[in-house]
C-alpha positions as CSV (number, residue, x, y, z in Angstrom):
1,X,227.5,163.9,24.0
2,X,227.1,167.5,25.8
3,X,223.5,165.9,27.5
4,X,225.6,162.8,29.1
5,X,228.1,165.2,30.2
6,X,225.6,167.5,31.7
7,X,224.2,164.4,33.2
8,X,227.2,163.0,34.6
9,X,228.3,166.9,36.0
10,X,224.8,166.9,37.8
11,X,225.0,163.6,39.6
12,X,228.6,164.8,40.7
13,X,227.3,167.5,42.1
14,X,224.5,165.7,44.0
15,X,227.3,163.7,45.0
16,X,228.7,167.0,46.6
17,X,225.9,167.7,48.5
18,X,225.3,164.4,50.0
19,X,229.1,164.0,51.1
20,X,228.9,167.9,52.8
21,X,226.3,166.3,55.0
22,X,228.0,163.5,55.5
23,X,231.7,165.1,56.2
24,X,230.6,167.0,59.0
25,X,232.9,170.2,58.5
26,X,231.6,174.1,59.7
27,X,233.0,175.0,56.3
28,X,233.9,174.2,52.8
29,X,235.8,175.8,50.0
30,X,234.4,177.6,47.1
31,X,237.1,178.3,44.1
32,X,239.3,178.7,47.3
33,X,237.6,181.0,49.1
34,X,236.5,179.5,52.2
35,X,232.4,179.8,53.3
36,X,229.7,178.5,55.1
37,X,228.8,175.2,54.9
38,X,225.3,176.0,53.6
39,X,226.5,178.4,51.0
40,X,228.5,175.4,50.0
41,X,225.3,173.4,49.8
42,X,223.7,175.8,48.1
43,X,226.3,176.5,45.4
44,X,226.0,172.7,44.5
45,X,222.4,172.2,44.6
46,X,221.7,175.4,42.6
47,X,224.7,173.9,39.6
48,X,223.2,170.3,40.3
49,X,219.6,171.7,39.7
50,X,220.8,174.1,36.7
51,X,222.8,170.9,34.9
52,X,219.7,168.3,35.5
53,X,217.2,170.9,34.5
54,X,219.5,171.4,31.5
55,X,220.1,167.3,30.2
56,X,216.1,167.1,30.6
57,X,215.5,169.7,28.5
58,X,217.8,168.1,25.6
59,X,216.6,164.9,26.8
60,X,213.3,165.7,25.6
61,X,214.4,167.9,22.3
């Protein structure tokens, strides 16, 4: 169960990424903290990247 759900969290935060490009906005909100748009971007890919990463590595246990 915690792969699928590192899974699922990963594609969510793909899904993040690919809508900040899409929305268009200067800047986005962290924990409500407000920051560049590409420190936004980066916060997801690095969690998207860390999650994935993670679910392969059980994947493959």
């Amino acid at each position: 169960m915690k792969k699928y759900l590192s899974l699922i969290m990963g594609i969510l935060a793909l899904g993040a990424v690919i809508y900040s490009f899409i929305g268009n906005a200067p800047t986005s909100k962290i924990i409500g903290m407000e920051v560049n748009i590409w420190v936004y971007r980066l916060f997801w890919c690095i969690l998207a990247i860390g999650l994935l990463s993670g679910y392969w590595k059980m994947k493959n246990k």
